[in-house]
C-alpha positions as CSV (number, residue, x, y, z in Angstrom):
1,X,37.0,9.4,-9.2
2,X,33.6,11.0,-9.7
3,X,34.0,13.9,-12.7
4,X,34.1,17.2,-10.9
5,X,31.1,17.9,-13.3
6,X,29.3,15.2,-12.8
7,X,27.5,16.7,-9.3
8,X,24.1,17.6,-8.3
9,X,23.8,20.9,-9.6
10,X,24.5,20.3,-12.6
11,X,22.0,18.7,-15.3
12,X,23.8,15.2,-15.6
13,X,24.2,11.8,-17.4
14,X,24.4,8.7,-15.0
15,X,26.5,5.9,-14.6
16,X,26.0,2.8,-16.2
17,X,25.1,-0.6,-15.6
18,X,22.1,-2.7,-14.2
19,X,20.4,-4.6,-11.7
20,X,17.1,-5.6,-10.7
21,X,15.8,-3.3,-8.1
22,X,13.8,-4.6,-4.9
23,X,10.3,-3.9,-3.8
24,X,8.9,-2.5,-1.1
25,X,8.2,-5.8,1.1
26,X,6.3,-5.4,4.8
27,X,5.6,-1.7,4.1
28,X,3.0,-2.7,0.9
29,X,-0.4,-2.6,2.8
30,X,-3.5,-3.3,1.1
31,X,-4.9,-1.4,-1.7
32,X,-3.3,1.3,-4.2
33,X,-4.0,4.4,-3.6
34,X,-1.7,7.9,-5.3
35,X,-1.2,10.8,-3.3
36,X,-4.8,12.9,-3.2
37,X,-4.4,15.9,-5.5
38,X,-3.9,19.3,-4.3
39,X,-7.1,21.9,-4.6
40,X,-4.6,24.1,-6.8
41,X,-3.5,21.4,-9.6
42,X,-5.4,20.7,-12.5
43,X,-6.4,17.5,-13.8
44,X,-3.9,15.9,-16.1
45,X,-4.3,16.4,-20.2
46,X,-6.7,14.0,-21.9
47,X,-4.8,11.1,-23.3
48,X,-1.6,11.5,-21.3
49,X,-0.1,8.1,-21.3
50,X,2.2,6.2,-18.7
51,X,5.9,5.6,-19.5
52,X,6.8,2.2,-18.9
53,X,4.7,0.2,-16.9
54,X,4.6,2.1,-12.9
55,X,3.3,0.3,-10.2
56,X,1.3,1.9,-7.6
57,X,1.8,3.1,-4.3
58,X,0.6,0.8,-1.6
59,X,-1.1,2.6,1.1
60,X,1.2,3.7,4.2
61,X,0.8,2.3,7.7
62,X,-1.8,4.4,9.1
63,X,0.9,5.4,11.4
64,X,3.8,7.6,9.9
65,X,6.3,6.4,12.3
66,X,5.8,2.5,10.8
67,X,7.7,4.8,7.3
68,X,9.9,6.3,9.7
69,X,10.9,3.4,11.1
70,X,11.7,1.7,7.5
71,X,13.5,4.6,6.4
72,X,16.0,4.0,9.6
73,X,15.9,0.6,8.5
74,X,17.0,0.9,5.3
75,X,19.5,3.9,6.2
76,X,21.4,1.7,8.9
77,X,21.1,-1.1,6.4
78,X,22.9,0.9,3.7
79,X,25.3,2.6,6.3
80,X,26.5,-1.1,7.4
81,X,27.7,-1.9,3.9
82,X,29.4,1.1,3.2
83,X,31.4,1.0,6.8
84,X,31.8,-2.9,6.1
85,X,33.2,-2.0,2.5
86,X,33.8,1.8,2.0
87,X,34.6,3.6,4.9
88,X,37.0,6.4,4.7
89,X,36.1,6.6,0.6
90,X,34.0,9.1,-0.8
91,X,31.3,6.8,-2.2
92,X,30.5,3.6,-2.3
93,X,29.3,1.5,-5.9
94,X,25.8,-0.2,-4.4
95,X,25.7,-2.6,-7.1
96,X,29.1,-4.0,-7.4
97,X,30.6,-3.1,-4.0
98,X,33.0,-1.1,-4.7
99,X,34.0,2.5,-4.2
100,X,35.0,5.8,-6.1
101,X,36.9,9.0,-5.1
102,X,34.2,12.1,-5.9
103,X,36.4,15.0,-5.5
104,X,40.3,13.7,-6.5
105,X,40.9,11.0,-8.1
106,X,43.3,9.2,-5.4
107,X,42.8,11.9,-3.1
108,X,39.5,10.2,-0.9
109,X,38.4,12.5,2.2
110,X,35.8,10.0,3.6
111,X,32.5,12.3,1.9
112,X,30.0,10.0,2.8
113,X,30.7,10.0,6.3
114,X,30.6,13.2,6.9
115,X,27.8,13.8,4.7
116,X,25.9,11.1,6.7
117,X,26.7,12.5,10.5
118,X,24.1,14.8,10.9
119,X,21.5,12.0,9.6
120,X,22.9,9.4,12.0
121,X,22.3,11.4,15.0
122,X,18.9,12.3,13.8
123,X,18.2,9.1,13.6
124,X,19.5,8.4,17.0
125,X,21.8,5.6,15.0
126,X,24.6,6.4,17.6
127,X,26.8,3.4,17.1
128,X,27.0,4.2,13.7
129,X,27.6,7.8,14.4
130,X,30.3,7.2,16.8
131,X,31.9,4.7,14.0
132,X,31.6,7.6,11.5
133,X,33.0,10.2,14.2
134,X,36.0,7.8,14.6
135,X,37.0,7.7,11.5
136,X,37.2,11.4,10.7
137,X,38.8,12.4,13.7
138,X,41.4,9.8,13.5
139,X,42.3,9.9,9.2
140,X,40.4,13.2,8.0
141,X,43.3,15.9,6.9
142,X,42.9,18.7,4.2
143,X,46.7,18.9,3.8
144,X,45.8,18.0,-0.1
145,X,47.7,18.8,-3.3
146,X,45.1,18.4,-5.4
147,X,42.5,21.0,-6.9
148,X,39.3,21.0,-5.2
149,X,35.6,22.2,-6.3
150,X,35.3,25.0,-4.2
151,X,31.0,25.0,-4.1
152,X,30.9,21.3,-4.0
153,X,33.7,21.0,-1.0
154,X,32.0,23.6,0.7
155,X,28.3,22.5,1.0
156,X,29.3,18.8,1.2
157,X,32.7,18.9,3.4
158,X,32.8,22.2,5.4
159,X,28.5,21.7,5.3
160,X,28.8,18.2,6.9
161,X,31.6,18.9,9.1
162,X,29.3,21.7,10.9
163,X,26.7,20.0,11.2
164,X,28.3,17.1,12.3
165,X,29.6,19.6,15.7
166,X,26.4,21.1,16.1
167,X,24.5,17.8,16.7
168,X,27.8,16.3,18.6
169,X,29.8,18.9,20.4
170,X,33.0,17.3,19.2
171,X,35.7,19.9,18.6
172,X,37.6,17.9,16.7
173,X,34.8,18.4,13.4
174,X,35.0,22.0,14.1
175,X,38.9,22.6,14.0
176,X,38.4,20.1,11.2
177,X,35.7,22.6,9.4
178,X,37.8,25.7,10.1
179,X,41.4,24.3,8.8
180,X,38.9,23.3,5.4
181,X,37.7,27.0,5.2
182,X,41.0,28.5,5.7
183,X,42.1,26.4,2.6
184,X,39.4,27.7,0.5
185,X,39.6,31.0,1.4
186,X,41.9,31.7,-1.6
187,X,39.3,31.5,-4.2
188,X,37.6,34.3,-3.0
189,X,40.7,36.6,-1.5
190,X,42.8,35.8,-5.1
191,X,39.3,36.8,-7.4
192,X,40.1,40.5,-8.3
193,X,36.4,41.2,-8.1
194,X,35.6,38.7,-5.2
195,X,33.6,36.4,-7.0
196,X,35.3,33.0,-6.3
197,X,37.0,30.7,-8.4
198,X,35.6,27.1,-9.1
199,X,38.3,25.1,-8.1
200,X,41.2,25.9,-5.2
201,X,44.5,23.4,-4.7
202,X,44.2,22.9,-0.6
203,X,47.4,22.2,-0.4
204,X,49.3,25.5,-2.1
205,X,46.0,27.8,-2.6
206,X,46.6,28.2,-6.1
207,X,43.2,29.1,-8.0
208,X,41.7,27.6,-11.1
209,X,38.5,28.2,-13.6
210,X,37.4,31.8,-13.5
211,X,34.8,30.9,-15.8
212,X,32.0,30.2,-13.1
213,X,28.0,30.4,-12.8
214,X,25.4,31.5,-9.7
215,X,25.4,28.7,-8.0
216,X,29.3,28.2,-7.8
217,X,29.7,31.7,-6.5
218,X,26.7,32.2,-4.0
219,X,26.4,29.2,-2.3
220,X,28.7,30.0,1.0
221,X,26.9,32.5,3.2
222,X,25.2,29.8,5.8
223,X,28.4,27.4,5.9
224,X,30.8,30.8,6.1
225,X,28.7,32.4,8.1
226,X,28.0,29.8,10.7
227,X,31.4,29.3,11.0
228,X,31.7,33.4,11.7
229,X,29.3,33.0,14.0
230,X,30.9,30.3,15.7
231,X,34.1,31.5,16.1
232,X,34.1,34.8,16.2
233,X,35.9,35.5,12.5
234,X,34.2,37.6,10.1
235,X,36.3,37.3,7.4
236,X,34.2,34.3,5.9
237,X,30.6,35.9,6.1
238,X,32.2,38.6,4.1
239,X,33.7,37.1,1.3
240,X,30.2,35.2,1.4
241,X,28.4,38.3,1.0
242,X,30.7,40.4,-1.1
243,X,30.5,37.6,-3.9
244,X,26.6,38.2,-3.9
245,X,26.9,42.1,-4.3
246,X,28.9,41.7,-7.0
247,X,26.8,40.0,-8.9
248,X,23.7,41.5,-7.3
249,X,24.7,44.9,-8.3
250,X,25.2,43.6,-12.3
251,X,21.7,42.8,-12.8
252,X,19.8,43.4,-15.5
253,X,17.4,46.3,-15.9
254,X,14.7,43.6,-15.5
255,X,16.5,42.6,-11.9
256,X,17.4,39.5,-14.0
257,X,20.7,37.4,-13.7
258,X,22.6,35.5,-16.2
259,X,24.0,32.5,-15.0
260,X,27.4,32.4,-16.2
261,X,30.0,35.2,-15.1
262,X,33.9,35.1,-15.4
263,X,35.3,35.4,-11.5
264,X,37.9,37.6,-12.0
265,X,36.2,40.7,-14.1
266,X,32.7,39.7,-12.9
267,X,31.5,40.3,-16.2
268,X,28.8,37.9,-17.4
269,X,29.4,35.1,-20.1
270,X,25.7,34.3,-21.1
271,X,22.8,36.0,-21.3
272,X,20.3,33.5,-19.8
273,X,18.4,33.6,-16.7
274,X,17.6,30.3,-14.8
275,X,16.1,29.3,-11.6
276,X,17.4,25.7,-12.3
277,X,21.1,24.6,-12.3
278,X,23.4,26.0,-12.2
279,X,21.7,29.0,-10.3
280,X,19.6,27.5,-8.1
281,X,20.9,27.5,-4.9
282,X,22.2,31.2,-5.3
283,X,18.6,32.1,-4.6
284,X,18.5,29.9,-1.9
285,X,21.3,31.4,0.3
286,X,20.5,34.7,-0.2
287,X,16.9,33.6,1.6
288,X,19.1,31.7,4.1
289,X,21.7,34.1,4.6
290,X,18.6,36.9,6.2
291,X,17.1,34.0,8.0
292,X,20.3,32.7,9.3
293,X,21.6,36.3,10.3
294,X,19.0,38.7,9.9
295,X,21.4,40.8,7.6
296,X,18.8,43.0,5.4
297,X,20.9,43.5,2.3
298,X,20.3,39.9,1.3
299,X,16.5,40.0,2.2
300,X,15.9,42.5,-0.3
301,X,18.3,41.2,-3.2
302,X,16.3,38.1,-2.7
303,X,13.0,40.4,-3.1
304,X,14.3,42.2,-5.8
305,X,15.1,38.9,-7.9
306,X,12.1,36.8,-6.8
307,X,10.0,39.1,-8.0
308,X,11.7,39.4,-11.3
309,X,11.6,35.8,-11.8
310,X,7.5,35.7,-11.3
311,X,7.5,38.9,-13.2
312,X,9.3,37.4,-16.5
313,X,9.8,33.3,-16.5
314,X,7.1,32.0,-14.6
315,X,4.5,30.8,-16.9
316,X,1.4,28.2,-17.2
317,X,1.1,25.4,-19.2
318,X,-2.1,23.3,-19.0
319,X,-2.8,25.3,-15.9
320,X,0.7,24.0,-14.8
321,X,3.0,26.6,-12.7
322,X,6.3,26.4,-14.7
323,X,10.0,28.6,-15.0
324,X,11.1,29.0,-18.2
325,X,14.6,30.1,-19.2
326,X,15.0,33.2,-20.5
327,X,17.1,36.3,-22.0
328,X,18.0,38.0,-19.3
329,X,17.8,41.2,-20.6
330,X,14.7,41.2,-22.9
331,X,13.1,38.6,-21.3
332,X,12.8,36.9,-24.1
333,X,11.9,33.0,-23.7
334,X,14.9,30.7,-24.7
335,X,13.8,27.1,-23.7
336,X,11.3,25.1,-22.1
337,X,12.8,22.7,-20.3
338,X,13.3,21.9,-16.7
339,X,16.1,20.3,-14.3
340,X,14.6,18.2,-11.8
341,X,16.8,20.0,-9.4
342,X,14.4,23.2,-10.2
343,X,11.6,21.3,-8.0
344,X,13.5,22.6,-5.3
345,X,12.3,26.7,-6.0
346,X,8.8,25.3,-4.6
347,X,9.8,25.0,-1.3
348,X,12.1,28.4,-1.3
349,X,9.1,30.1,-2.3
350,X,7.3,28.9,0.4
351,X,9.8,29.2,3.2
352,X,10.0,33.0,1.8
353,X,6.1,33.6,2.0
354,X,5.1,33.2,-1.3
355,X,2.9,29.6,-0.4
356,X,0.4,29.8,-3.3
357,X,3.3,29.8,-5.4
358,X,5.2,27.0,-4.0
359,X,2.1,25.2,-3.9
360,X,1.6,26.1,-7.4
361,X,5.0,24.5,-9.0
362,X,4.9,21.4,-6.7
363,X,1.9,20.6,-8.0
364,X,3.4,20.6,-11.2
365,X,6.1,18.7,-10.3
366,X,3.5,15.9,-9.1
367,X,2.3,15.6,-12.1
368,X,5.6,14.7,-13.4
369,X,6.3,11.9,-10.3
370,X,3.0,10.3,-11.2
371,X,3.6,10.3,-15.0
372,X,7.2,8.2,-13.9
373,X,7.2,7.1,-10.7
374,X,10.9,8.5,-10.5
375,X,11.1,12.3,-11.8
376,X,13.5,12.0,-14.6
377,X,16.4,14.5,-14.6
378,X,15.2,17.1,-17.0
379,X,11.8,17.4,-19.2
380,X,10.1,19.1,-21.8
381,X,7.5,20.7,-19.6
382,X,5.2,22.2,-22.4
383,X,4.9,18.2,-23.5
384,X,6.3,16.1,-19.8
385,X,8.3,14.2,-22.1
386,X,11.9,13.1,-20.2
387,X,14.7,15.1,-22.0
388,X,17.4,13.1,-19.9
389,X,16.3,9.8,-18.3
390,X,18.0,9.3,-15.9
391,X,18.1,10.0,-12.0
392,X,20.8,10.5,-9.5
393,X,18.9,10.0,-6.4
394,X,17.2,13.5,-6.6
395,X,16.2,15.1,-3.3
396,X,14.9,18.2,-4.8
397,X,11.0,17.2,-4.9
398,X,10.9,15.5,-1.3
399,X,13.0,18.6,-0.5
400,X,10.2,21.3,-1.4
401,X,7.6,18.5,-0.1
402,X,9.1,19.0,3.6
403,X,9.5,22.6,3.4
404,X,5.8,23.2,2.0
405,X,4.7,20.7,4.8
406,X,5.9,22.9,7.8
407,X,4.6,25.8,6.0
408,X,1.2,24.3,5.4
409,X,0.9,21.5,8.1
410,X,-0.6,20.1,4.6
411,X,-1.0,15.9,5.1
412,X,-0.6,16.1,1.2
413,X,3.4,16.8,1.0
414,X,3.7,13.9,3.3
415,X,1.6,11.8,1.0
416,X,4.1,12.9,-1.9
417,X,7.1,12.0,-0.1
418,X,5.8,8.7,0.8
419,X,5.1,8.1,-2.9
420,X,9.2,9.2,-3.4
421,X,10.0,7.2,-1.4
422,X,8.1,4.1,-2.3
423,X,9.2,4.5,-5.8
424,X,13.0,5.1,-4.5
425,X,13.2,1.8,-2.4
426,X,11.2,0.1,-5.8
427,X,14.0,0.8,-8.3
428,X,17.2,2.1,-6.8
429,X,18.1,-0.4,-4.3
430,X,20.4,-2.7,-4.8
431,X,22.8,-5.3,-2.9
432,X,24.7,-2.7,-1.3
433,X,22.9,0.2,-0.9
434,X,20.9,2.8,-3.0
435,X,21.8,3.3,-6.5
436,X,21.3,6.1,-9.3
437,X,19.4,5.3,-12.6
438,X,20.2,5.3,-16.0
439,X,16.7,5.0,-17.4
440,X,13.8,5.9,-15.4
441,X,11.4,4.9,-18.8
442,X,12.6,1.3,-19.4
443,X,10.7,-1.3,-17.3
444,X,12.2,-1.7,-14.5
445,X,14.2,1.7,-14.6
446,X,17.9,0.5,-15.6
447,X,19.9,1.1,-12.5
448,X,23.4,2.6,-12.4
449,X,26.2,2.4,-9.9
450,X,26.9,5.0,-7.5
451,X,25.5,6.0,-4.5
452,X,26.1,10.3,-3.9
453,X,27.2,11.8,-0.8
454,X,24.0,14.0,-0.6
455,X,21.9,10.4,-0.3
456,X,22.8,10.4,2.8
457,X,22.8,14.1,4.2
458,X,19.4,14.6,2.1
459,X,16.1,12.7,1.2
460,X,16.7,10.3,3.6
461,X,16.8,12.9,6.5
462,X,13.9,14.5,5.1
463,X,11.8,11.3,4.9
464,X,13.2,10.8,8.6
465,X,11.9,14.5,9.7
466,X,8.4,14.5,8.0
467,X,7.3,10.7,8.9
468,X,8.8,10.2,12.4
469,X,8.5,12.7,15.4
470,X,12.2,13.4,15.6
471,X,12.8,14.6,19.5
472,X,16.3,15.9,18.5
473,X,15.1,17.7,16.1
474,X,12.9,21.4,16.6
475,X,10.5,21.7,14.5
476,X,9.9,25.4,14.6
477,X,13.4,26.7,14.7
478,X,15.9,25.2,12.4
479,X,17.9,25.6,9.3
480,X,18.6,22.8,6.9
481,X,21.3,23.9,4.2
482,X,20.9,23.4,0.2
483,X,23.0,20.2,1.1
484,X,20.4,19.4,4.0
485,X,23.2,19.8,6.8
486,X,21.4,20.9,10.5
487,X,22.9,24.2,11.2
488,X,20.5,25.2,13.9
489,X,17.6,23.0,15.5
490,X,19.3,20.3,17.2
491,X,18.0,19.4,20.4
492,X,19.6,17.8,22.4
């Protein structure tokens, strides 16, 4: 199986192994051309020098939907192996074939399928979806003595199934979704302070690992609340909520959070204050959770924090918009470095109003993709050298890139996920799909073997969204959650 640790909000090492990665084929049109620079980044430092040896970006069609219709391409493409060779496991190995269990070993609950419905019907792929659909209605049960990562199962599994009933209507993913809740529940209702546990058996309920961070204990208010919404049970919106206050109402006198707090005294266990893993999507939800359900007490612990952040870690380097870590109680700096799943604060900032700034960091981040092609999982961002080289199909960049896109309307986000995207089909695919990297600096970028569940529920749905005029999709009223599930917006 996949280590529990070993997920995307965590700062990670990737699998091994290699294979030569393909190119971009009938989408290279003439001429090499980078994304044109945004009016708010400076020019890069004098002397800066490429690692490894990156091709260019051809040109896109001067029609979006000619992208679009590649990505579906290459989605169905992908989707066919995995039902041909993995269906009903979690992941499938791209390079050799095979398959691996992400949450149990042994225990294998079909996590790419779900994570991929949403996508499928997006993509209007319904064959496929029906083939997915299928399969979990007929084999998916939670009945699972094993421990299960509460925050992962939740935005992946109870995220997927959701979304999966919102685009479909079939009641089947939604009894499925609440029967997955209902077993989770215990890490919250068993906490003495109700801030969650990180791991829950679904079969007995018994809790494990008080010894938690942000993101593992405020990422649930759009799954549990949708589901309160849905159904008429309020019980999971507020064990959602309550985990947040507790930790809300520990903040530092600079409105700061540590990132590490023991579940069952809710005390803290560090002192350091991060907008990257594993916090990251803690600031998310609490934007999420107002403009999901209007509920005013998260709008303003979201103000209250956001502002503290821009007060006391952000900071410019080379005229570069960065977030450093720091002490969360003198705000003190402790280290420069930066996750690649951070890119994702640029497009909460500007879903939340704060555009210049959002702007600002993904700017920064561009400088980055061009400098590698393929953003390496963490750098030194006073220097852009790679601190870890590798990449596990990131969606974090192209993530921001669509969110600052509907903000702005800004051709240049779409530019940047074109150039993701380029570079993605360049070095990560392989005979049976789409593969991490091991080494995003060696020429060509050493590939892994694995293939994550969020492949399918993320970039490629945000490619999908920003290059295709997607009919089932409403562009002006929709919510896409950290895991890129549709919650609201499907038209159908």
């Amino acid at each position: 199986m996949v280590d529990p640790l070993l997920h995307r909000r965590n700062l990670l090492r990737v699998f091994a192994g290699a294979a030569a990665g393909l190119g971009l084929g009938a989408l290279a049109g003439r001429g090499a051309l980078a994304a044109p620079s945004s009016p708010t980044a400076p020019p890069p430092p004098g002397g800066d020098v490429m690692v490894g040896d990156v091709p260019s970006v051809p040109a896109p069609p001067a029609d979006w939907r000619a992208v679009a219709a590649d990505v579906r391409a290459e989605f169905r493409w992908a989707w066919r192996h995995y039902a041909e060779r993995a269906l009903g496991r979690d992941q499938i190995k791209p390079v050799s074939g095979g398959h691996e269990d992400f949450f149990a070993q042994g225990h294998p609950v079909g996590l790419t399928a779900v994570e991929a419905l949403d996508t499928l019907w997006l993509m209007g792929l319904d064959t496929e979806l029906e083939q997915a659909v299928e399969w979990i209605e007929g084999n998916l049960r939670f009945d699972i003595d094993a421990p299960f990562q509460v925050f992962e199962t939740n935005i992946r599994m109870l995220g997927g199934l959701l979304s999966g009933y919102h685009c479909t209507g079939r009641e089947r993913l939604l009894d499925l979704a609440v029967d997955l809740a209902d077993r989770l529940l215990p890490a919250f209702t068993r906490s003495p302070s109700g801030v969650p546990y990180r791991y829950v058996n679904l079969a007995t309920g018994q809790v494990g690992q008080p010894e938690t961070n942000l993101a593992e204990t405020g990422t649930y208010i759009a799954e549990f609340g949708t589901l309160s919404r849905w159904t008429g049970r309020s019980r999971y919106y507020e064990v959602a909520k309550r985990a947040f206050e507790v930790t809300f109402t520990r903040r530092s006198s600079l409105d700061l959070l540590p990132y590490a707090v023991h579940a069952e005294t809710g005390e803290w266990l560090n002192r350091v204050a991060t907008v990257g893993p594993p916090a990251d999507s803690y600031y998310e939800y609490l934007w999420d959770g107002h403009a999901l359900f209007g509920d005013p007490d998260l709008r303003y612990w979201y103000d209250v924090l956001t502002a503290a952040i821009l007060r006391h870690q952000a900071e410019r380097v080379d005229g570069r918009l960065w977030f450093a870590q720091v002490d969360a109680f003198t705000g003190q700096v402790t280290d420069r470095g930066q996750s690649e799943l951070a890119s994702f604060y640029a497009g909460l900032l500007a879903e939340s109003g704060l555009v210049a700034e959002g702007r600002a960091y993904h700017d920064s981040w561009n400088v980055v993709q061009d400098r590698y092609g393929v953003l390496p999982e963490g750098i030194d961002y006073t220097t852009l050298g790679a601190t870890w080289r590798g990449n596990q199909l990131r969606p974090e960049f192209v993530d921001s890139a669509l969110f600052l896109w509907l903000s702005t309307g800004d051709e240049i986000y779409r530019w940047r996920a074109w150039v993701h995207y380029a570079h993605m089909k360049r070095t990560s695919r392989a005979r049976y799909g789409y593969t991490v990297l091991d080494d995003v600096t060696t020429t060509p970028p050493r590939q892994g073997d694995s293939c994550p569940g969020y492949w399918w529920s993320e970039q490629t749905k945000y490619y999908w969204l920003m290059f295709g005029d997607v009919r089932r999709f409403d562009y002006r009223d929709h919510y896409l959650s950290t895991e890129g599930n549709l919650l609201r917006g499907a038209v159908h």
